[in-house]
C-alpha positions in Angstrom: 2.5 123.0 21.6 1.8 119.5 21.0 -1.2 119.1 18.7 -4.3 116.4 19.4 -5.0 113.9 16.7 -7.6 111.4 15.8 -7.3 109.2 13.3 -10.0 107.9 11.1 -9.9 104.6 9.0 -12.3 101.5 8.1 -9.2 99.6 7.7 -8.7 97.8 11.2 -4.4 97.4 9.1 -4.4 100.9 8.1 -5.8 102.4 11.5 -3.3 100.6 13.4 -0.3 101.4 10.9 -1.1 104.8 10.7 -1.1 105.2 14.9 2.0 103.5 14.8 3.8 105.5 12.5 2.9 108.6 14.1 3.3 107.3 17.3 6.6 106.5 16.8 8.2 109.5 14.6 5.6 112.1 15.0 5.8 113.3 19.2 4.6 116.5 18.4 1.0 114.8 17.7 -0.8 113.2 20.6 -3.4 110.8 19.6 -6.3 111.1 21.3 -8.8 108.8 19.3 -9.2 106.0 17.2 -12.6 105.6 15.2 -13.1 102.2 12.2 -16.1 104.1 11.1 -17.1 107.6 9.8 -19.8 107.3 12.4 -17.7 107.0 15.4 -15.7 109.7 13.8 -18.1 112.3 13.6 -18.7 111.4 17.2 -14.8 111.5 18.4 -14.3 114.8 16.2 -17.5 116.9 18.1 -16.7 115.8 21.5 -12.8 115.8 21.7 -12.2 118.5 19.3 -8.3 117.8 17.9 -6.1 119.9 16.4 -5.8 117.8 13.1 -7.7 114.6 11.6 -6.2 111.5 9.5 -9.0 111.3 7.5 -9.5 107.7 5.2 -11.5 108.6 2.0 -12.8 105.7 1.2 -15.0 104.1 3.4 -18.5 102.5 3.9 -21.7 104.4 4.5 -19.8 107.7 3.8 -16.6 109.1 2.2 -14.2 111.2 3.9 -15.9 114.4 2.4 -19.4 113.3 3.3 -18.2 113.0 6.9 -17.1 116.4 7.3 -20.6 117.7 5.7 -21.9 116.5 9.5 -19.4 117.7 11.8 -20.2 120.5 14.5 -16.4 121.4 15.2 -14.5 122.2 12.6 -11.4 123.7 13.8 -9.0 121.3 12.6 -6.5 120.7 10.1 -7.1 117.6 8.1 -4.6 115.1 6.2 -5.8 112.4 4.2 -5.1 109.2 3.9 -5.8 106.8 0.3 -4.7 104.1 -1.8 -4.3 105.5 -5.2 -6.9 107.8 -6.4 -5.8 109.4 -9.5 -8.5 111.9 -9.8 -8.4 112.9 -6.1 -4.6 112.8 -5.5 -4.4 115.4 -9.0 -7.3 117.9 -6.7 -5.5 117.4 -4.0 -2.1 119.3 -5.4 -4.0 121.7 -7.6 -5.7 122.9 -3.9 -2.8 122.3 -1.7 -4.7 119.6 0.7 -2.4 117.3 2.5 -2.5 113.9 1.4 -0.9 110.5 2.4 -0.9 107.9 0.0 -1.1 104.3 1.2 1.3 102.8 2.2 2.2 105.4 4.4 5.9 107.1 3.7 7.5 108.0 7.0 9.2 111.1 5.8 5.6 112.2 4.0 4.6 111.2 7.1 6.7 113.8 8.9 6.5 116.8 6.2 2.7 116.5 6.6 2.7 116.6 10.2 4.5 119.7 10.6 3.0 121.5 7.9 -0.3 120.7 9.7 1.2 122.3 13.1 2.4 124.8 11.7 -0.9 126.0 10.1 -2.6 125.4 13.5 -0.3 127.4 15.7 -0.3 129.9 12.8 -4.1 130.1 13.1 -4.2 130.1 9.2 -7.4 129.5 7.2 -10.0 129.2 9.9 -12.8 128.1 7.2 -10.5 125.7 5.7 -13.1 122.8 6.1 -15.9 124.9 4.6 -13.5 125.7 1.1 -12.9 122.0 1.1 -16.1 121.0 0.8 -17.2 123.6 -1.7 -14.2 121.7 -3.5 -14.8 118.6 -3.4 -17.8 117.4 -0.8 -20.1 118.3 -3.6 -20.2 115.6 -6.3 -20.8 113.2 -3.4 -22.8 114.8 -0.7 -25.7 112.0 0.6 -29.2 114.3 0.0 -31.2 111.5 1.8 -30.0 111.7 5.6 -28.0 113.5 8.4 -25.9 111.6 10.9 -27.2 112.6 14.6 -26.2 111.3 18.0 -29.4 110.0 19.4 -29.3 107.5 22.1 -25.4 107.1 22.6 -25.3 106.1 18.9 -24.5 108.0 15.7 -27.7 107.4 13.7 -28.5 107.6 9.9 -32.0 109.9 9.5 -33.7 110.4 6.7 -34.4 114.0 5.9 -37.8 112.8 5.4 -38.4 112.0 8.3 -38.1 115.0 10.7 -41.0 117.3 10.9 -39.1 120.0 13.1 -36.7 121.1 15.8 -37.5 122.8 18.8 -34.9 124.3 20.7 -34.7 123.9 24.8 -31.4 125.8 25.8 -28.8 125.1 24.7 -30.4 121.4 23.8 -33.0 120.3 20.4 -35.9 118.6 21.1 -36.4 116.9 17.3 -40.0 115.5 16.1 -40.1 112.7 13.9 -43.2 111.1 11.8 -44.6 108.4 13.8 -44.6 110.6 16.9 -41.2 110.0 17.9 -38.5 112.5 19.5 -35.4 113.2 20.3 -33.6 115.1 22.7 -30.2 116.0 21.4 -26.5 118.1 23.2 -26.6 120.4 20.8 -27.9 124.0 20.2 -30.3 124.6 17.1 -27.3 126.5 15.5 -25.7 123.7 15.3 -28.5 121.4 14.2 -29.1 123.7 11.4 -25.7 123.3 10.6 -25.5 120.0 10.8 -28.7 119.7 8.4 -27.8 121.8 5.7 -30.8 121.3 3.7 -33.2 123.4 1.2 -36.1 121.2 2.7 -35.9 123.2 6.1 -36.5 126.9 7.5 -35.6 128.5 10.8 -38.7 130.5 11.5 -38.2 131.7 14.5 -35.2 131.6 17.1 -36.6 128.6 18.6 -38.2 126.6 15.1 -36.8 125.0 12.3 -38.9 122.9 10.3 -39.1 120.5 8.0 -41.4 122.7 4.5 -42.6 119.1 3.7 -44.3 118.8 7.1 -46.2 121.6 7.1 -50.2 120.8 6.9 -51.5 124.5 6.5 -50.5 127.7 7.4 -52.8 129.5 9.9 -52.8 133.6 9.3 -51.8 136.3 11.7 -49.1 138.7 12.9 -46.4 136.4 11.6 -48.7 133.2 11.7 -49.0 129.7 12.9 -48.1 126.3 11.6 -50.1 123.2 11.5 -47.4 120.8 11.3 -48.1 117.0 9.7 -48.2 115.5 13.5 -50.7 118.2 14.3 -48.0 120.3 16.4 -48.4 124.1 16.6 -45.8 126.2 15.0 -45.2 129.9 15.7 -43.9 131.9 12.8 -41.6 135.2 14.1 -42.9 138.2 12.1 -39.9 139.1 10.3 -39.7 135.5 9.1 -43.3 135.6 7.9 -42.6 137.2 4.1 -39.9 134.6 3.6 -42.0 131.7 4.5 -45.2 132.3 2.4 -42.5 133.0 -0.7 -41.2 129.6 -0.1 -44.4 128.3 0.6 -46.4 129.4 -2.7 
């Protein structure tokens, strides 16, 4: 089968070069998506879901790696694109990730394509994106803020700055300080994926908030929470134990 591509790049040159070039001697590989910043790209990845990703490493606001620590889908294969990086090129054949050094070799080009395909069809190494990371997302992961989709944008928000998520189906209602809110396409699963953060605690099915937020701690079966905008928290009993040890 053909495979669906995106292609990620800051470089107006590069992004255009690069869809060229596969374009022209890659048919196997549809491209489906063009994005000049890792913001767009996080969008384009989570609503079009491709097969495989030309992923820049070097760009504004966040690298390659701290792009993927905010992406829902993650069924993809990835091959990166850089100018000469001697440190990551070296991690990159000690771990077997496909690189493309810039300028972009045709037959690389090629090799990288298939190998990609070949791994999809294959299904091989379905938590590929999540051994990365561990890898090489960690010396550079942002602690400060999450990329979210609010209001047809891709927004940078401070940890900080959410008190907790509510979910409403399979959409989150988000609180922010300054009695703000968000309602966001995606389950709570998926927005405690996407925050990834000791600062927050699922506790209940419906919950997750923010430990920094929480203004007392009302007792009972499993207890309420008096959040910092004065919202009323429920606390599932099995979650209750957990809670108070992270609490105290």
């Amino acid at each position: 089968m053909n495979i669906k591509a995106i292609i990620i790049d800051d470089e107006q040159h590069s992004l255009q070069t690069t869809e060229m070039l596969v374009r022209k001697y890659c048919p196997e590989a549809e491209i489906i998506g063009l994005a000049e910043t890792p913001e767009k790209g996080i969008d384009l990845i989570d609503s079009l879901k491709p097969n495989l990703v030309f992923l820049d490493i070097a760009m504004p606001v966040m690298n390659g790696f701290e792009m993927l620590q905010h992406v829902t889908f993650q069924d993809f294969e990835i091959i990166f694109t850089t100018a000469y990086d001697e440190y990551a090129i070296k991690a990159f054949k000690v771990n077997a990730i496909d690189y493309l050094l810039k300028p972009i070799d045709v037959t690389e080009l090629c090799e990288a394509v298939n190998k990609a395909k070949n791994r999809f069809d294959n299904k091989e190494d379905f938590n590929r994106i999540e051994k990365l990371l561990k890898v090489f997302g960690k010396p550079g992961i942002k602690k400060e803020k999450v990329a979210l989709p609010i209001d047809g944008k891709i927004q940078m928000i401070p940890f900080a700055s959410i008190i907790y998520c509510e979910s409403e189906s399979n959409y989150t209602y988000i609180y922010f300080a300054g009695n703000k809110k968000a309602l966001l396409s995606k389950t709570l699963k998926e927005i405690e994926k996407l925050l990834a953060h000791p600062d927050f605690f699922r506790v209940q099915n419906s919950y997750l908030v923010n430990l920094n937020h929480i203004k007392e701690y009302v007792r009972g079966e499993g207890g309420e929470l008096i959040m910092s905008n004065g919202d009323e928290v429920r606390v599932s009993r099995n979650k209750k134990e957990e809670l108070l040890k992270l609490l105290t």
